[in-house]
C-alpha positions, 0 to 999 in steps of 0.5 A, spaced: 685 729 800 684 725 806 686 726 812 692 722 816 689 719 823 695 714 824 695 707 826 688 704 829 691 699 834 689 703 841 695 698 844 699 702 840 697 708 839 699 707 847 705 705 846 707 710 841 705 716 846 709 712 852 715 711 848 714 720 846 713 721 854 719 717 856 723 719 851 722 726 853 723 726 860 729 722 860 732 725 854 733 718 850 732 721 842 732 713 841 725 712 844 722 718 840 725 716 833 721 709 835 715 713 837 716 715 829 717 709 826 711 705 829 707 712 827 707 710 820 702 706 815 701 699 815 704 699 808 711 703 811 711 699 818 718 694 818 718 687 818 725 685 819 727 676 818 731 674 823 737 673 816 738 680 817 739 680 825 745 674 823 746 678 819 747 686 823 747 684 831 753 681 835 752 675 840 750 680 847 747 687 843 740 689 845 736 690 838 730 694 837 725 692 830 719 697 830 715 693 827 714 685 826 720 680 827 718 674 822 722 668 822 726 666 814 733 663 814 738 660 821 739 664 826 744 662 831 745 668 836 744 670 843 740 677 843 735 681 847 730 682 841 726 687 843 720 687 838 712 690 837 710 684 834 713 677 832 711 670 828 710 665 832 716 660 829 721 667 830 719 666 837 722 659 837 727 661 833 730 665 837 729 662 843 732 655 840 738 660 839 738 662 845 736 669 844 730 672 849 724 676 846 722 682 850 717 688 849 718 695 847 714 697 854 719 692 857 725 695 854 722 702 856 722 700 862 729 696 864 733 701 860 730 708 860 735 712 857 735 707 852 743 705 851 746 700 848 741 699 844 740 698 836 734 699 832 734 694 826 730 696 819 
């Protein structure tokens, strides 16, 4: 049986223990949920279309996507997306529609108790 190690990327290996730290001190249950989402196998990791933020998110809401944001079908809402990695034609997308792309690390840092704050699978 071969022992699990967790994600090799040193950027978010680094992430995953700032998002456990912070969601520690400040008491944010939602920063530690994330640190296990993005934990997980490559093969388990999200990968969300921006069809299903049409489809789940309100004009205004602040979402988080644990692992990659990829572009299929319209979008057309203003959101703060909050993301670990994005495609390049989802950042046009989104930024035609009006929404702004932000990292998790940013999003940790402007609202630390995590508030207001979806996470999309």
């Amino acid at each position: 049986m071969v022992k699990r190690t967790g994600p090799t990327n040193i950027y978010l290996r680094k992430l995953i223990h700032k998002l456990k730290k912070e969601g520690k001190k400040n008491e944010a249950g939602i920063y530690l949920y994330l640190a296990k989402l993005l934990n997980r196998s490559t093969r388990k990791r999200v990968e969300v279309n921006l069809g299903k933020l049409q489809k789940y998110a309100k004009d205004g809401d602040t979402v988080v996507i644990p692992g990659k944001l990829l572009a299929s079908n319209n979008f057309n809402k203003k959101l703060t997306i909050s993301v670990w990695r994005y495609s390049q034609s989802a950042r046009e997308k989104a930024e035609k529609a009006g929404s702004t792309i932000i990292s998790i690390e940013e999003l940790l840092e402007a609202n630390p108790k995590g508030s207001n704050v979806k996470i999309i699978i």
